[in-house]
Every structure is written in structure tokens, then in C-alpha cells.
C-alpha positions as CSV (number, residue, x, y, z in Angstrom):
1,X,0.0,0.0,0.0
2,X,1.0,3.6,-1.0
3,X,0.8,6.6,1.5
4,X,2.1,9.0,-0.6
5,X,5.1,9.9,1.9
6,X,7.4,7.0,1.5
7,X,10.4,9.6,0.8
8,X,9.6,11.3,4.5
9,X,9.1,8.0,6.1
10,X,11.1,5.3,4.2
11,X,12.4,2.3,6.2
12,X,16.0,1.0,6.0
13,X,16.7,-2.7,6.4
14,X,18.8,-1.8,8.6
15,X,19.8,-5.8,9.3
16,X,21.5,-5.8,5.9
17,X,23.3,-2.5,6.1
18,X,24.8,-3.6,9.5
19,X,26.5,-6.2,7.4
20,X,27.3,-4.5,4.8
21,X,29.1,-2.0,7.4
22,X,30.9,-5.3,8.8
23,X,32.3,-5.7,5.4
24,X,33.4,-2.5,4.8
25,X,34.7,-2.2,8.1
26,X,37.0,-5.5,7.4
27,X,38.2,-4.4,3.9
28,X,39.1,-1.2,5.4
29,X,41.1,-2.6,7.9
30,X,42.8,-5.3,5.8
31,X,43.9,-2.3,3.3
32,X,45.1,-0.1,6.4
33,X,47.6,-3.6,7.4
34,X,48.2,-4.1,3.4
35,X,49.0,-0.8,2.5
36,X,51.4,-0.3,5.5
37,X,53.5,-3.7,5.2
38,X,54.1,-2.5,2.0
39,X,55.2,0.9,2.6
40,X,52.6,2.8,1.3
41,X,51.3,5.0,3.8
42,X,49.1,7.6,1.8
43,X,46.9,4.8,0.8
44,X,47.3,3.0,4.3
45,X,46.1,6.3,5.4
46,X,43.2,6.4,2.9
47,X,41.8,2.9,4.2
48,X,42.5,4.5,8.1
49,X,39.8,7.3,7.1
50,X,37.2,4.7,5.3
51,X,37.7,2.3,8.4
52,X,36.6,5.5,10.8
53,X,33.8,6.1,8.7
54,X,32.4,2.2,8.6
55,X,33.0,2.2,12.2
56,X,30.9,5.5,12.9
57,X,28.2,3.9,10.4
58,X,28.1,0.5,12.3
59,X,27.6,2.3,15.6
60,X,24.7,4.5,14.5
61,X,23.2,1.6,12.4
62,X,23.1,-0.7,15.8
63,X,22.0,2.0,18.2
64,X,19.1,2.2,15.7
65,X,18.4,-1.5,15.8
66,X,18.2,-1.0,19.5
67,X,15.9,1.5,19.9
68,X,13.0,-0.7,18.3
69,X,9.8,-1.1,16.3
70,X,10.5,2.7,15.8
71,X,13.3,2.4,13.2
72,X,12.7,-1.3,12.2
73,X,8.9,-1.8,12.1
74,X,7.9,-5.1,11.1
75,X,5.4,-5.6,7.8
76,X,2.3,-5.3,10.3
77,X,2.8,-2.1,11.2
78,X,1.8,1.1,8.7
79,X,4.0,3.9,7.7
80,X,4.0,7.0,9.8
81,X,2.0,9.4,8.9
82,X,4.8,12.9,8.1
83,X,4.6,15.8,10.8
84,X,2.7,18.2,9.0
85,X,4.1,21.1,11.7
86,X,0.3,21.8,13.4
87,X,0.4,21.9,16.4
């Protein structure tokens, strides 16, 4: 079913991003140790920066998971209707 408002209130399987994120999180941090066995530091440092970032990412997709129904509803439950601003 179609609200309308699935741009305002889309879902995010968040499950599959969190893995996802795991990947990342071990490529980056196999091309950090690669790059700097070899002697390559700017790209050692490169993979450093993308392994921050996939870290940051897994922590905000988990705290998410945790918080519930909220930000993983299951198929039962309708999309949220926007906050039109009345008040």
C-alpha cells in the first residue's frame, strides 16, 4: 500500500546495512595492514579514514536496531503518517 510519503518516512533494512558496514569495516582494515606492510602510507592512510567512517556507520546503524519497532517496524505495522508542523 502507497501513502504518498514514503520519501519522509522510508524504512532502511537496517539488518542488511549492518552487514554490509561489517564488510566494509574488514576491507578497510585489511587495506590499512596491506597498505602499511608494504610501505605505502598515503593509501594506508586512505583505508585508516574509510575504516573511521564504517566504524561511525556501524555504531549509528546498531544503536538504531536497539531503539526498536521505531526504526525497524515489522510488515504489520503502517508507515507514519509525516509531521505536517500543526500543532
Amino acid at each position: 500500500m502507497r501513502s504518498g510519503n514514503e520519501p519522509v518516512n522510508a524504512r532502511s533494512p537496517l539488518r542488511l546495512r549492518f552487514w554490509l558496514g561489517v564488510w566494509g569495516l574488514l576491507w578497510a582494515g585489511l587495506g590499512t595492514v596491506a597498505f602499511a606492510v608494504v610501505g605505502r602510507p598515503g593509501w594506508a592512510a586512505v583505508c585508516g579514514v574509510l575504516l573511521l567512517l564504517a566504524a561511525v556507520d556501524l555504531t549509528m546503524i546498531v544503536r538504531h536496531i536497539h531503539q526498536g519497532p521505531h526504526y525497524q517496524p515489522g510488515r504489520d505495522v503502517p508507515p507514519y503518517e509525516p509531521d505536517h508542523g500543526n500543532r
